[in-house]
N, C-alpha and C positions, 0 to 999 in steps of 0.2 A: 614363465607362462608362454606353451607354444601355440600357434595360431596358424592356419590355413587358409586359402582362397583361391579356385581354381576359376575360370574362365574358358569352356570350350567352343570349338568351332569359330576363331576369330579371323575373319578372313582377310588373309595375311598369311604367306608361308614362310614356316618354322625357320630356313636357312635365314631369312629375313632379321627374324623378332629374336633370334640366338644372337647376334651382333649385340641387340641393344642389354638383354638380362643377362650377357656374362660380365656388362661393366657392372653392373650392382650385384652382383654375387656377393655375398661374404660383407658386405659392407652395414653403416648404422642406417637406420631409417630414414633420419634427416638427410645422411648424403645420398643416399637414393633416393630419394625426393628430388633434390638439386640435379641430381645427375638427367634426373628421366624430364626434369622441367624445363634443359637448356639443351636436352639432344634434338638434333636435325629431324631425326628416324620419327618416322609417324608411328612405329612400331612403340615408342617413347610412351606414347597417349594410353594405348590400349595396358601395357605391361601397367602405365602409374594407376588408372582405375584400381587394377588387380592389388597393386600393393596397398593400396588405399582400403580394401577391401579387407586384405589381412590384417592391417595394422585396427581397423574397428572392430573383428572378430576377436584379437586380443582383450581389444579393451570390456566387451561385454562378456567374454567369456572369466574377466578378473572381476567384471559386478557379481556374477553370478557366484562364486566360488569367496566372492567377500574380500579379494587382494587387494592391496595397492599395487598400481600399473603404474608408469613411468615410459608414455609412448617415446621420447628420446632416448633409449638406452634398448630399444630392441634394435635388433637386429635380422636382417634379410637371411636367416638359417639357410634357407633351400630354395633355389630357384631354376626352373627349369623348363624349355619349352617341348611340348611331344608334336609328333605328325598329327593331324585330324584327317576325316576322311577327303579326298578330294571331288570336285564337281569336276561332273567330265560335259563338254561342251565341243559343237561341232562348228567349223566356219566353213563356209566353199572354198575351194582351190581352181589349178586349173582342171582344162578337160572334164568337167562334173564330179572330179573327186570331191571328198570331205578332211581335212585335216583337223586331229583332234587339239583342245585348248583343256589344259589342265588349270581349275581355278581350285587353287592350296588352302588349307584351311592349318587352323594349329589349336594346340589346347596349351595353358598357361596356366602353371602350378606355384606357388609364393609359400612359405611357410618361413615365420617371423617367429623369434623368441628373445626370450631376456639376453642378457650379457651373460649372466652369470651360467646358464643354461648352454648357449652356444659355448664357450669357451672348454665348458666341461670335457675334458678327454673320455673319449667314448670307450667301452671295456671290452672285449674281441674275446667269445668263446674261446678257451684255448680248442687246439686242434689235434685230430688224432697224427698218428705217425704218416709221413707221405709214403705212399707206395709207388713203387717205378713203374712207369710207364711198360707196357707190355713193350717187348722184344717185336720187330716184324719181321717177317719171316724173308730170305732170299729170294729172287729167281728159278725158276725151275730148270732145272741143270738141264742139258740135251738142247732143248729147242734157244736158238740163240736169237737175241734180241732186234728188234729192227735199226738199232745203230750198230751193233755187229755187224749186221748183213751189210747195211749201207757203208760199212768201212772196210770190208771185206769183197764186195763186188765192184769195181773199178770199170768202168764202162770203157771198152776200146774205141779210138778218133781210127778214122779210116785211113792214115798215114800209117799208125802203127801195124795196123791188120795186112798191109800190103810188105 
């Protein structure tokens, strides 16, 4: 049973909130629970909603379909923060300038599934044959390069010229 929950525009940027969801990456539910419930990172809060969020779209999405769920045995499949757009803001400076203030915004994607689902080795299209990369072509013979010239013209000191 795979499940999703996205969260956009939290404000908070991404460099931020990528600290706190690559420690729960790959990990069981409950320890991401744990992890995001004892981290410093305020980023902590906003990501556990999110996971909190997946881990109930699981569970109604096994009412629905008639499963048995087992929220301890899922797992954090996918977690990932993207850029949001950012608010652009201006302060005073000196002299009457304006200096701008970028306020970061982030979107926060969770996708949780069974054990047995995660673990699955995933099956990879085979691929056609590789073809080599095109050849590039040389220099144009005759006209010589500006490190030529520059290793090639030697600038005279006025001791030597005399």
């Amino acid at each position: 049973m795979e499940a999703r929950a996205i969260q956009r525009t939290v404000r908070q940027s991404a460099r931020k909130m990528r600290l706190v969801i690559d420690q729960i990456r790959g990990q069981a539910v409950p320890d991401a629970y744990a992890i995001l419930r004892f981290s410093k990172k305020l980023a902590a809060k906003q990501i556990h909603k999110v996971l909190k969020s997946a881990v109930a779209n699981a569970e109604q999405r096994a009412l629905r379909e008639n499963q048995a769920l087992d929220v301890d045995h899922l797992r954090v499949n996918y977690a990932v923060v993207n850029e949001g757009q950012t608010l652009k803001r201006f302060t005073p400076a000196a002299m009457g300038r304006a200096t701008p203030i970028k306020k970061r915004t982030s979107h926060i994607e969770i996708r949780v599934a069974g054990e047995a689902e995660s673990r699955a080795p995933k099956v990879q299209p085979a691929k056609a044959e590789a073809k080599a990369p095109p050849v590039r072509a040389g220099t144009k013979k005759g006209k010589p390069t500006r490190a030529k010239k520059a290793a090639g013209s030697k600038s005279k000191t006025k001791k030597e010229s005399k």
